[in-house]
PDB file of N, CA, C and O in Angstrom, chain B, residues numbered from 101:
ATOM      1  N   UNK B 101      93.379  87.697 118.015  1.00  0.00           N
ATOM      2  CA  UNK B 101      92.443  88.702 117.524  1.00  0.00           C
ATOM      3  C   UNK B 101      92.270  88.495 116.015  1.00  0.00           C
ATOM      4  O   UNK B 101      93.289  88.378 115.334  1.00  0.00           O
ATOM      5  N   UNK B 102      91.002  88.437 115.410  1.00  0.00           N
ATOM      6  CA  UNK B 102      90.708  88.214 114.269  1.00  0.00           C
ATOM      7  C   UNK B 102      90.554  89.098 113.233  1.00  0.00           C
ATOM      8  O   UNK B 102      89.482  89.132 112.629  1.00  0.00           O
ATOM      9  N   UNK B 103      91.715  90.017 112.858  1.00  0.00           N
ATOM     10  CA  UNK B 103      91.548  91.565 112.109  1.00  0.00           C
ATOM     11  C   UNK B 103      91.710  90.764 110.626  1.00  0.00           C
ATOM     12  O   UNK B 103      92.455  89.824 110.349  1.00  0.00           O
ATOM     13  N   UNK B 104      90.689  91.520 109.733  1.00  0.00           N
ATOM     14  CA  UNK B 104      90.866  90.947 108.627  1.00  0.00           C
ATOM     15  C   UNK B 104      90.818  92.442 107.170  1.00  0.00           C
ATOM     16  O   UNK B 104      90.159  93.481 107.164  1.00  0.00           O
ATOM     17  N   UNK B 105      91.848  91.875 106.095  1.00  0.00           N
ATOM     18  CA  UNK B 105      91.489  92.991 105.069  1.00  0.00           C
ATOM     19  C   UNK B 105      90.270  93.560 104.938  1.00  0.00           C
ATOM     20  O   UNK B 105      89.290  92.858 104.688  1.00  0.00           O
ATOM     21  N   UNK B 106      90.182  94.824 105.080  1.00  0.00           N
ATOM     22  CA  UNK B 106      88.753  95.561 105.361  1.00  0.00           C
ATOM     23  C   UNK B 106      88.081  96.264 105.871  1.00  0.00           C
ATOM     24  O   UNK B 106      87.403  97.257 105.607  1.00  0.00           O
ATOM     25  N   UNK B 107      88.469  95.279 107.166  1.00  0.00           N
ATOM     26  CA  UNK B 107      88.064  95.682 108.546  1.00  0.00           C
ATOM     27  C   UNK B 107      88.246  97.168 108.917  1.00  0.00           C
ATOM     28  O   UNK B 107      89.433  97.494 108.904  1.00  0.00           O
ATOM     29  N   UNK B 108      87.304  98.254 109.277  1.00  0.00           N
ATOM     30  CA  UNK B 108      87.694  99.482 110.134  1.00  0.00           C
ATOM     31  C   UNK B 108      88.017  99.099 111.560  1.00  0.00           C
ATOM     32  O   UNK B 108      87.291  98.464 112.325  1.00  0.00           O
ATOM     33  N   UNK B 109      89.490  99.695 111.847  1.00  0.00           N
ATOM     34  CA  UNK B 109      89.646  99.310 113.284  1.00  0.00           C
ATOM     35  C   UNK B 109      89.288 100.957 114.364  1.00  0.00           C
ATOM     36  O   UNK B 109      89.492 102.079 113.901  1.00  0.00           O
ATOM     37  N   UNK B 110      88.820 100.742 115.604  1.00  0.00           N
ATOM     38  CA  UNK B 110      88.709 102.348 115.897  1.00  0.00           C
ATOM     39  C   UNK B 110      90.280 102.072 117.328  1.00  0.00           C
ATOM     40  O   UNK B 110      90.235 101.292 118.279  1.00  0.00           O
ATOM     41  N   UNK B 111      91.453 103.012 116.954  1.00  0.00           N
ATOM     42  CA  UNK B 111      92.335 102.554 118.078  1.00  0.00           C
ATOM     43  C   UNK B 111      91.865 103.691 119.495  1.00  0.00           C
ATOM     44  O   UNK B 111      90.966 104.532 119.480  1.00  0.00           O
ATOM     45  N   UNK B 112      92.535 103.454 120.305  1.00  0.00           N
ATOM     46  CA  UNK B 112      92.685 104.240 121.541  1.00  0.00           C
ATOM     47  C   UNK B 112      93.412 105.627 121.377  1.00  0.00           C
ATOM     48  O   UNK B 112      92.730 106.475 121.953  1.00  0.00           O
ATOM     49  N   UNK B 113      94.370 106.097 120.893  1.00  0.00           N
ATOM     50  CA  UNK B 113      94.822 107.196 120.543  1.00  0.00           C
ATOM     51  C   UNK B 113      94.024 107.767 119.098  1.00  0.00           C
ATOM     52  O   UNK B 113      93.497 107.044 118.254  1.00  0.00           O
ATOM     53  N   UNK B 114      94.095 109.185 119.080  1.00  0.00           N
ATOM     54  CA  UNK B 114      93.694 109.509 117.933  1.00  0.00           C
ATOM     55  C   UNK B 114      94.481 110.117 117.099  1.00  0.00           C
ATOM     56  O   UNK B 114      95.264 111.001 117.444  1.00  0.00           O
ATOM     57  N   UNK B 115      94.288 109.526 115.451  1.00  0.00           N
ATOM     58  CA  UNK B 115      95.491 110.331 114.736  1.00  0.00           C
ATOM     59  C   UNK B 115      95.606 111.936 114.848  1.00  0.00           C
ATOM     60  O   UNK B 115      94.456 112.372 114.919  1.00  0.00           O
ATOM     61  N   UNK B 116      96.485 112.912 114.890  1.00  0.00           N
ATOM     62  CA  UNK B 116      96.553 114.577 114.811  1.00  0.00           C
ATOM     63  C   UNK B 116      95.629 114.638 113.641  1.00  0.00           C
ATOM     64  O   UNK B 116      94.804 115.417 114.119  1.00  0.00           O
ATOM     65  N   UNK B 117      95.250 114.406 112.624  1.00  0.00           N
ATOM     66  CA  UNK B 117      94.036 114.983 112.010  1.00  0.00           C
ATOM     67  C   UNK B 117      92.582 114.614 112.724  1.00  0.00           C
ATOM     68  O   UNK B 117      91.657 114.815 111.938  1.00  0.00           O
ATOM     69  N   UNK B 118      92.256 114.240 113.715  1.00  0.00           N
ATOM     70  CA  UNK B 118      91.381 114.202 114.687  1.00  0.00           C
ATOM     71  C   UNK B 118      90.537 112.741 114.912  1.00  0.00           C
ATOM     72  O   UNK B 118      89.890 112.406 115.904  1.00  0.00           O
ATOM     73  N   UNK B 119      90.824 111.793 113.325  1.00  0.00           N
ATOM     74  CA  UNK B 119      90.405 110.394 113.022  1.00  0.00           C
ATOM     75  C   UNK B 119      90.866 109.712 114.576  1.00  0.00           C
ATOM     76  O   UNK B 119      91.713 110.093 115.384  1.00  0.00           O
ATOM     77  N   UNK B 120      89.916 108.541 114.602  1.00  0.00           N
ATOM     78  CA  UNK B 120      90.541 107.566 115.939  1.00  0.00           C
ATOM     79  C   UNK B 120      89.888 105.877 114.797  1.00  0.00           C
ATOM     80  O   UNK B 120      89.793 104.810 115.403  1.00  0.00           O
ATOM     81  N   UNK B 121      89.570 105.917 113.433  1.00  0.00           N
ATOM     82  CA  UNK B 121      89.313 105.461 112.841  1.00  0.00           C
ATOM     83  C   UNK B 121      90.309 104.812 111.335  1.00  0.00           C
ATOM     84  O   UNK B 121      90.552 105.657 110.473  1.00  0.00           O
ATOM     85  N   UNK B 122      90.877 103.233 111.077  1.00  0.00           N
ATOM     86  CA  UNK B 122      91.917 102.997 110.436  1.00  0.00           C
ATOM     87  C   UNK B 122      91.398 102.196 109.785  1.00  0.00           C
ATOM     88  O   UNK B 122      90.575 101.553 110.437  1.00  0.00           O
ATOM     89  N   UNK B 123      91.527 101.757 108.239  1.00  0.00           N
ATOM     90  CA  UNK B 123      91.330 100.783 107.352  1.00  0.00           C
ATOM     91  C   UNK B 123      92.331 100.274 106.873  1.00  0.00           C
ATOM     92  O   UNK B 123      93.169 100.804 106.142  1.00  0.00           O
ATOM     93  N   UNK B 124      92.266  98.668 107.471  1.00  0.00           N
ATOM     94  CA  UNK B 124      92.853  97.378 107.237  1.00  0.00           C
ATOM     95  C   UNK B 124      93.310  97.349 105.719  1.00  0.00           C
ATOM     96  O   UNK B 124      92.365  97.239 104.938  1.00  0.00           O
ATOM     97  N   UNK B 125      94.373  97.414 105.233  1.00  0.00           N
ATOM     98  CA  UNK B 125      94.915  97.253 103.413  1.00  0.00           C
ATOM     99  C   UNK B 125      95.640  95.902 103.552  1.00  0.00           C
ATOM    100  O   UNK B 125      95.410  95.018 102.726  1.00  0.00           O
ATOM    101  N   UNK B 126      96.640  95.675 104.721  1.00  0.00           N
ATOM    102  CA  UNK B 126      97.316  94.786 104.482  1.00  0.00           C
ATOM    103  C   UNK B 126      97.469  93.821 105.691  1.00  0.00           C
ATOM    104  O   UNK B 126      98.018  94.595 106.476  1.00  0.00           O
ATOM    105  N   UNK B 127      97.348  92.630 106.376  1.00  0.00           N
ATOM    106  CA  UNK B 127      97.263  92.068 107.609  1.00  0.00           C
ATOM    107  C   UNK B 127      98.639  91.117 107.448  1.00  0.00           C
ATOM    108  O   UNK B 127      99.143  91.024 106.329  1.00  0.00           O
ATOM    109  N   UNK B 128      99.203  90.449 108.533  1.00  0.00           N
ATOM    110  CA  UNK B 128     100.282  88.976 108.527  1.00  0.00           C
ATOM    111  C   UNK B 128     100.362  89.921 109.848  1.00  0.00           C
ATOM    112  O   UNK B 128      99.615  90.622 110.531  1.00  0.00           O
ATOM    113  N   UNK B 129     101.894  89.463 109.784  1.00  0.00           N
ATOM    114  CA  UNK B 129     102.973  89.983 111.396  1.00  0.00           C
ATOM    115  C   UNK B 129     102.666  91.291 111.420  1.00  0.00           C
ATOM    116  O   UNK B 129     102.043  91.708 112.397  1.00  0.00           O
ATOM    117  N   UNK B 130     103.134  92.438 110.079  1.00  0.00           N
ATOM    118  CA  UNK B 130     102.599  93.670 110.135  1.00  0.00           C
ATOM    119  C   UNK B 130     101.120  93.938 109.810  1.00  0.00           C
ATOM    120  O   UNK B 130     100.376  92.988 109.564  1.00  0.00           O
ATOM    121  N   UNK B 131     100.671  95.214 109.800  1.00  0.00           N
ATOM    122  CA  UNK B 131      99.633  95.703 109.427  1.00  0.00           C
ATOM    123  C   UNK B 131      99.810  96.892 108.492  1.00  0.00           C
ATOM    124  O   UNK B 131     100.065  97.925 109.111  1.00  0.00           O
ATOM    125  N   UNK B 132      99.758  97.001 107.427  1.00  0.00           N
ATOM    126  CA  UNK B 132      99.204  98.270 106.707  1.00  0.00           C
ATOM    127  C   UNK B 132      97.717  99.022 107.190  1.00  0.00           C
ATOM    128  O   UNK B 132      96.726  98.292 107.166  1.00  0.00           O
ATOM    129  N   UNK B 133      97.550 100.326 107.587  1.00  0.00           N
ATOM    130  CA  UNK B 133      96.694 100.380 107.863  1.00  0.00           C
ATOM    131  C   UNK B 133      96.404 102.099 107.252  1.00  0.00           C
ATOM    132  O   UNK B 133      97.382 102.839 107.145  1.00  0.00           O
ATOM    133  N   UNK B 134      95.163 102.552 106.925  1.00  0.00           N
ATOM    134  CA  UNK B 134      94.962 103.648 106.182  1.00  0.00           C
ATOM    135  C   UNK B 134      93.907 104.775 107.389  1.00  0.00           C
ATOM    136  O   UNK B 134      92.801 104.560 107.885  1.00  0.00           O
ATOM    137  N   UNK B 135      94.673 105.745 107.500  1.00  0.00           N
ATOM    138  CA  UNK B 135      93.807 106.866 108.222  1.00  0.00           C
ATOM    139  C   UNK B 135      91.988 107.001 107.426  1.00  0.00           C
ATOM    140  O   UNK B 135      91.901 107.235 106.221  1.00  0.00           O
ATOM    141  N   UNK B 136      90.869 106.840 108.181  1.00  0.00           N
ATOM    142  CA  UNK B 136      89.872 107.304 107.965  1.00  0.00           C
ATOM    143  C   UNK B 136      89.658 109.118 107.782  1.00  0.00           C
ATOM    144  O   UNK B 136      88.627 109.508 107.233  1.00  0.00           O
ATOM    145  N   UNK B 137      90.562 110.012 108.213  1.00  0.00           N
ATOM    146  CA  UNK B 137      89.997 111.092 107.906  1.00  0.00           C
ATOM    147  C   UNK B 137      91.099 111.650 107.233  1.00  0.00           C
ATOM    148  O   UNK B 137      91.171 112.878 107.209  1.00  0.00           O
ATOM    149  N   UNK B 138      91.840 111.081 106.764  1.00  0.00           N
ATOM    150  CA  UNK B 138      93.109 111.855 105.934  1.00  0.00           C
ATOM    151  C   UNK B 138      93.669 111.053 104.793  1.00  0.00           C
ATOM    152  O   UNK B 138      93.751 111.555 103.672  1.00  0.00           O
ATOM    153  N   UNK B 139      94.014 109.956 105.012  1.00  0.00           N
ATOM    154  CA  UNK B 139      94.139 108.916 103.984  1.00  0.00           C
ATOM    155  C   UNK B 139      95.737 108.807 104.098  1.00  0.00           C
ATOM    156  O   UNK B 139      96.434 108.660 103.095  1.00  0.00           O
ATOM    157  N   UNK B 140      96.191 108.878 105.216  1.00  0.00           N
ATOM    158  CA  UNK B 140      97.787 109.138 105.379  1.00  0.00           C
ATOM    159  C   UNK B 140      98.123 107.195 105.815  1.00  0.00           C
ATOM    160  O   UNK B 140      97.389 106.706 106.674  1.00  0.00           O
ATOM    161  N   UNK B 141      98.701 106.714 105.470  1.00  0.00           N
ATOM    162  CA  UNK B 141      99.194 105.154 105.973  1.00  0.00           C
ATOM    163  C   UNK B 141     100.266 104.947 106.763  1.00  0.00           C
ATOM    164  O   UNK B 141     101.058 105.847 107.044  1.00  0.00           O
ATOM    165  N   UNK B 142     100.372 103.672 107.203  1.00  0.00           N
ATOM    166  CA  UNK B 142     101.063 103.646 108.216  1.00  0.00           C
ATOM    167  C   UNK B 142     100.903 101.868 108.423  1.00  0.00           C
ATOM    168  O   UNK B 142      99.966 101.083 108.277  1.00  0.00           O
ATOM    169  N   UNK B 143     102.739 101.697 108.949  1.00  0.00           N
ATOM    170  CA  UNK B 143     102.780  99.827 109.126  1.00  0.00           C
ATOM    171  C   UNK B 143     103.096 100.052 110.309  1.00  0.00           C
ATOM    172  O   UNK B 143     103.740 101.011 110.735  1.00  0.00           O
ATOM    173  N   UNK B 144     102.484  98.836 111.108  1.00  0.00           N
ATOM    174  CA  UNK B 144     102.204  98.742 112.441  1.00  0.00           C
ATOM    175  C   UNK B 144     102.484  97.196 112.677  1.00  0.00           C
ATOM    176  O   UNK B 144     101.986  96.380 111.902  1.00  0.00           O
ATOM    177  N   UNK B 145     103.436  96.705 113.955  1.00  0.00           N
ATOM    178  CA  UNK B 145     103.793  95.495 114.077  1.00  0.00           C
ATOM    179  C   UNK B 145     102.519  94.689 114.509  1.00  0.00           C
ATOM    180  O   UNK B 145     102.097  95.508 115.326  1.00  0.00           O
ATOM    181  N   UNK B 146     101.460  93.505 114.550  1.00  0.00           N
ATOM    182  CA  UNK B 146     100.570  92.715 115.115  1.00  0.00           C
ATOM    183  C   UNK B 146     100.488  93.070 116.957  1.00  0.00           C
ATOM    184  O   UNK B 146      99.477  93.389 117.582  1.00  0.00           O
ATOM    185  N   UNK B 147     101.707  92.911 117.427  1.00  0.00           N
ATOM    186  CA  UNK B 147     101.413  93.076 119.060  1.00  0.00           C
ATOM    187  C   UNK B 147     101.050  94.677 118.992  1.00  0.00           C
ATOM    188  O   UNK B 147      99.880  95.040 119.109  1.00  0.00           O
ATOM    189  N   UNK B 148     102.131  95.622 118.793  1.00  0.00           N
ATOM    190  CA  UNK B 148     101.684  97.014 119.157  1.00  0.00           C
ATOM    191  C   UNK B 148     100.075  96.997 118.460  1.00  0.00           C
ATOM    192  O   UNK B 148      99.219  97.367 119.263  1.00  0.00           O
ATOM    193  N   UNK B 149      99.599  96.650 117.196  1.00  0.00           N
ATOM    194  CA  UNK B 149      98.156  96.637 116.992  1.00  0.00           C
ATOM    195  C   UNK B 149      97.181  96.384 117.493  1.00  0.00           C
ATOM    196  O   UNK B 149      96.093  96.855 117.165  1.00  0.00           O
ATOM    197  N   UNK B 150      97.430  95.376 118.627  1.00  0.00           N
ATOM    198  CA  UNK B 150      95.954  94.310 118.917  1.00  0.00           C
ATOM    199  C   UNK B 150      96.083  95.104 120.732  1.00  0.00           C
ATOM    200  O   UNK B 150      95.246  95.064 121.635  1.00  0.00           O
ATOM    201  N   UNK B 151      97.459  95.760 120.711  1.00  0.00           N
ATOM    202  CA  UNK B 151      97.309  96.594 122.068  1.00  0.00           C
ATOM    203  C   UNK B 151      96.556  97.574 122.038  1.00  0.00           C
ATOM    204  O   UNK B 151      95.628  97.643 122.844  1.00  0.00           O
ATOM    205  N   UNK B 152      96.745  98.421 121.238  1.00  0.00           N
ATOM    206  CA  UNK B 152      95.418  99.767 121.018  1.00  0.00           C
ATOM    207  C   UNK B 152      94.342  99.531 119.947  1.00  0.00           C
ATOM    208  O   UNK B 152      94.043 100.491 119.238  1.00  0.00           O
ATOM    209  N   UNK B 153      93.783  98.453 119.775  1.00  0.00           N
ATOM    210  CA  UNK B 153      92.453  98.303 119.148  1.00  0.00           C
ATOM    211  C   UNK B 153      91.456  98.227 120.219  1.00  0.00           C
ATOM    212  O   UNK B 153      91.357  97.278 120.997  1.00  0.00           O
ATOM    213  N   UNK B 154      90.500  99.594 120.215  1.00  0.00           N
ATOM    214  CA  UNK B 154      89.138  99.900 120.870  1.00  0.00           C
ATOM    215  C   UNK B 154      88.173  98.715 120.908  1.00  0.00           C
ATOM    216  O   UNK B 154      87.860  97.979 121.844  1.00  0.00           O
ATOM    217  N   UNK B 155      87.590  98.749 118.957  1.00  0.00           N
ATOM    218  CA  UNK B 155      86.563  98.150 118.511  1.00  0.00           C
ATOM    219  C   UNK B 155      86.958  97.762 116.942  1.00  0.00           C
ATOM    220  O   UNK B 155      87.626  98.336 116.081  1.00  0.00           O
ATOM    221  N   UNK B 156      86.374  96.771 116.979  1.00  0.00           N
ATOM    222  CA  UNK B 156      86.662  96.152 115.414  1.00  0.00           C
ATOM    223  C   UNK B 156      85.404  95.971 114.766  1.00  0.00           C
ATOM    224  O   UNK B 156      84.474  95.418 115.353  1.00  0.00           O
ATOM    225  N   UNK B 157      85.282  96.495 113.329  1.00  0.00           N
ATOM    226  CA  UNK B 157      84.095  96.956 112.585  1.00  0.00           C
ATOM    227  C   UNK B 157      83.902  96.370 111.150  1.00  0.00           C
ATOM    228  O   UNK B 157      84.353  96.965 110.171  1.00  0.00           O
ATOM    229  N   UNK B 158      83.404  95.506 111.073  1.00  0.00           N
ATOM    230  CA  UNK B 158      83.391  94.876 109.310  1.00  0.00           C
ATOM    231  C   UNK B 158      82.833  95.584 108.291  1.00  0.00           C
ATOM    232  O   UNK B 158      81.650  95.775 108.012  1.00  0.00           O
ATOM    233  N   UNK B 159      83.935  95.985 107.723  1.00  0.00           N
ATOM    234  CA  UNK B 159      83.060  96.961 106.564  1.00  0.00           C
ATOM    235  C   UNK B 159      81.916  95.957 105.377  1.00  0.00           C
ATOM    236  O   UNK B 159      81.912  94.783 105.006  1.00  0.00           O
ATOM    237  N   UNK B 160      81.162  97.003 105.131  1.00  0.00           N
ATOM    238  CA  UNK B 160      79.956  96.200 104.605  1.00  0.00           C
ATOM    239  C   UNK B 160      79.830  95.957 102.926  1.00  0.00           C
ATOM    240  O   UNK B 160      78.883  95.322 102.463  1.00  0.00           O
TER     241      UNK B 160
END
């Protein structure tokens, strides 16, 4: 899967502030990734990531 710094990912679960929307800060084995409706972060291993990614979105 080709996730790159930037990228909005939309996952399958939605964060408790109601977002289902995450921005890419940091990519390798982990992921840094930033809540779209709260701005709360969070590192996420590559497999658990590419398991709940919906849709992948290139920011413009």
């Amino acid at each position: 899967m080709d996730i790159q710094v930037g990228d909005i990912l939309k996952l399958k679960k939605q964060h408790p502030c109601g977002s289902k929307e995450w921005e890419v800060l940091r990519a390798g084995a982990d992921f840094r990734l930033k809540c779209t409706g709260c701005g709360h972060q969070i590192m996420i291993a590559r497999r658990a990531l590419e398991k709940s990614v919906k849709e992948i979105r290139q920011k413009p």
